[in-house]
C-alpha positions as CSV (number, residue, x, y, z in Angstrom):
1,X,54.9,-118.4,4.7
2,X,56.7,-121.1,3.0
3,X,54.7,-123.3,0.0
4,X,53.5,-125.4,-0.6
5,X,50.8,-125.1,2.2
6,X,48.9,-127.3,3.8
7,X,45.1,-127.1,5.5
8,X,44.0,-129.8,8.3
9,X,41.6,-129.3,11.5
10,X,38.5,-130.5,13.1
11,X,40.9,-133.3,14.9
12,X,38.4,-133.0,18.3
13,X,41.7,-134.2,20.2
14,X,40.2,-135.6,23.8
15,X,41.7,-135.0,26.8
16,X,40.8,-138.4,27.7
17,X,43.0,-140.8,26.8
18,X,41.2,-143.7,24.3
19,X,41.5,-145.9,21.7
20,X,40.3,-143.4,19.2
21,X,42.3,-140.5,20.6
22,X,45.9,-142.4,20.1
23,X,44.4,-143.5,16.6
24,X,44.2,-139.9,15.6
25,X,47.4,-139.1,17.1
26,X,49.3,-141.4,15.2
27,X,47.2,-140.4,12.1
28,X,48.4,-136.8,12.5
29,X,51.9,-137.6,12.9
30,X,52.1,-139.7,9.8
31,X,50.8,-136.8,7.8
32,X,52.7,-134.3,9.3
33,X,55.6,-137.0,8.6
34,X,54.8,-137.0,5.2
35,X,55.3,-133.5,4.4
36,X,58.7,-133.4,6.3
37,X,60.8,-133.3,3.3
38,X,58.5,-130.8,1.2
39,X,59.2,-128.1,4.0
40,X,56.3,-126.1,3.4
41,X,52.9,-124.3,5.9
42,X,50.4,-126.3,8.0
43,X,47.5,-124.1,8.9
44,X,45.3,-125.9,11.6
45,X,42.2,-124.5,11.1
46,X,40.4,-125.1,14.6
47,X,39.0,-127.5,16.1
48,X,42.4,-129.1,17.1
49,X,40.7,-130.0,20.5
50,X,37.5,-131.4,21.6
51,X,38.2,-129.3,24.6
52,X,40.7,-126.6,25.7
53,X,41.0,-124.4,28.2
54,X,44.5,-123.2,29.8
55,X,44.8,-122.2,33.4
56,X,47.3,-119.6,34.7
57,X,49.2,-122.3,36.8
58,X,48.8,-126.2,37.2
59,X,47.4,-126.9,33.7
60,X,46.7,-130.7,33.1
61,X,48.8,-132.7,30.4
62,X,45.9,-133.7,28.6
63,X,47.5,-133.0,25.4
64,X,51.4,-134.0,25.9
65,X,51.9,-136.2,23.2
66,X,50.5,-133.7,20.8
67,X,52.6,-130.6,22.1
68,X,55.4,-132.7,20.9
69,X,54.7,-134.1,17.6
70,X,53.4,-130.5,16.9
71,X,56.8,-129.1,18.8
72,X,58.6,-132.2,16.6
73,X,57.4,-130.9,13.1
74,X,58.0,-127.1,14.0
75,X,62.2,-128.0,15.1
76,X,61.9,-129.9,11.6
77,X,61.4,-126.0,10.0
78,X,57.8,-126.7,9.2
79,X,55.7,-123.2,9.7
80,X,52.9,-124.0,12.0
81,X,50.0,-121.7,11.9
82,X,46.7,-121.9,14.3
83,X,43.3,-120.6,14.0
84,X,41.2,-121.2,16.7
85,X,37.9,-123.3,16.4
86,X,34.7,-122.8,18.7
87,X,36.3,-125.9,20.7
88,X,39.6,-125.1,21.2
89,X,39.5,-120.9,21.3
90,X,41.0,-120.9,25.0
91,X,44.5,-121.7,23.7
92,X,46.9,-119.5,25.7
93,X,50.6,-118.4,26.1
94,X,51.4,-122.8,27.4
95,X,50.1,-124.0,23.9
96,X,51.9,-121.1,22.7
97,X,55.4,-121.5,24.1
98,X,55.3,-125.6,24.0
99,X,54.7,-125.5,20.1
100,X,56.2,-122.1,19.2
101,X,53.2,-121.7,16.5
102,X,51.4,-118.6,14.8
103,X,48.3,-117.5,15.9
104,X,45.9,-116.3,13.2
105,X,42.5,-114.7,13.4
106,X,40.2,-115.4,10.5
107,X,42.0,-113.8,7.5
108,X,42.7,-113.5,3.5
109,X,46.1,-115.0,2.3
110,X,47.7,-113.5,-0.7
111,X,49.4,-116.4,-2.6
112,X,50.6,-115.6,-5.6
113,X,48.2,-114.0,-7.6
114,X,45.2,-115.8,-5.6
115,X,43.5,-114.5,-2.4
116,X,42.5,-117.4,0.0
117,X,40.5,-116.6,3.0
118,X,41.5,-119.1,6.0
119,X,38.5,-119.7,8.8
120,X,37.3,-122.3,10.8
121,X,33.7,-121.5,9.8
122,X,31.9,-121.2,13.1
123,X,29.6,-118.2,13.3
124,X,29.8,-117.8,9.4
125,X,26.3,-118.1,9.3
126,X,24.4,-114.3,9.3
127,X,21.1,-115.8,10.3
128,X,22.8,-118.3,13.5
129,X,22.5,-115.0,15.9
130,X,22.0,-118.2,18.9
131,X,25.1,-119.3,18.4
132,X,26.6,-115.8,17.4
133,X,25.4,-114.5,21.0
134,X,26.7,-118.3,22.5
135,X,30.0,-117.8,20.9
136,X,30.3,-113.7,22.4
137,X,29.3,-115.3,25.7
138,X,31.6,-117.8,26.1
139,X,34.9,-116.1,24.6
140,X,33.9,-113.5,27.0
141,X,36.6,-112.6,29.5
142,X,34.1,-112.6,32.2
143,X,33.0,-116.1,31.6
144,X,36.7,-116.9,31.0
145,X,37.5,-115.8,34.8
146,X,34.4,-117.7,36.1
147,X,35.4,-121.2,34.4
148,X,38.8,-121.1,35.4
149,X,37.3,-121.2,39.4
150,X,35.8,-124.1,38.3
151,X,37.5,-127.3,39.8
152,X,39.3,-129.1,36.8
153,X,37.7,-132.2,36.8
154,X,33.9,-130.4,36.9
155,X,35.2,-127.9,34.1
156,X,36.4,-131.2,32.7
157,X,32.6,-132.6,32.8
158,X,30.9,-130.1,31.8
159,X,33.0,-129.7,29.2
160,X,32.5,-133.0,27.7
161,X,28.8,-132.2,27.9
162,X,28.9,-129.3,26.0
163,X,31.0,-130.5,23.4
């Protein structure tokens, strides 16, 4: 991990392209512009996406132009490292390869002679056992499998519901 390091997330990226969406496109590539020639380590700490889920073939370009300013910054020798939030934690091995990130699970940093634990906070709450048992559910493998028979507009909808 190269310092100095910096901490962003809770983007909510949309799949659907809008005014609002291309706004915080181009906010995210001027900061990750910005910290071009300090080199350094982004952690994006969930949240990235409103919605993501990654199919084993045929997977929509929802997100294109954000594969590539994240692809963009990592070529530039910017360290890139991901922990999933509760609305993006179906990232798999497309995200993966387009990006070439790091893929954390919650977890302490050692940095220098201070310890920094990196989250994205859902299901940090003891007493929050609905979303707790929500959040086992729908990481699930099971419910996984079934969502991904979904057609991708409907898993699309409900989606957008939920979130």
């Amino acid at each position: 991990m190269q310092l100095p390091i910096y901490f962003f997330g809770d983007n909510h990226f949309s799949p659907v392209s809008s005014p609002s969406n291309e706004k915080k496109i181009k906010k995210m590539k001027e900061f990750l512009d910005s910290i071009e020639y300090n080199s350094g380590s982004v952690f994006i700490m969930g949240d990235f996406f409103d919605y993501y889920f990654e199919y084993k073939k045929n997977n929509p370009n929802y997100f294109e132009e954000v594969f590539l300013v994240l692809k963009q910054i990592r070529d530039k020798g910017i360290e890139i490292y991901f922990i999933a939030g509760n609305h993006d934690y179906w990232i798999g091995s497309q995200f993966r390869s387009l990006t070439n990130q790091t893929f954390l699970t919650d977890q302490t940093l050692s940095i220098g002679q201070k310890k920094i634990y990196v989250t994205h906070g859902d299901g940090i709450l003891s007493w929050d056992r609905g979303y707790r048992i929500l959040k086992l559910i729908l990481r699930s493998r099971i419910f996984r499998f079934f969502y991904s028979l979904l057609p991708k507009k409907l898993a699309l909808k409900i989606a957008k519901k939920i979130s």
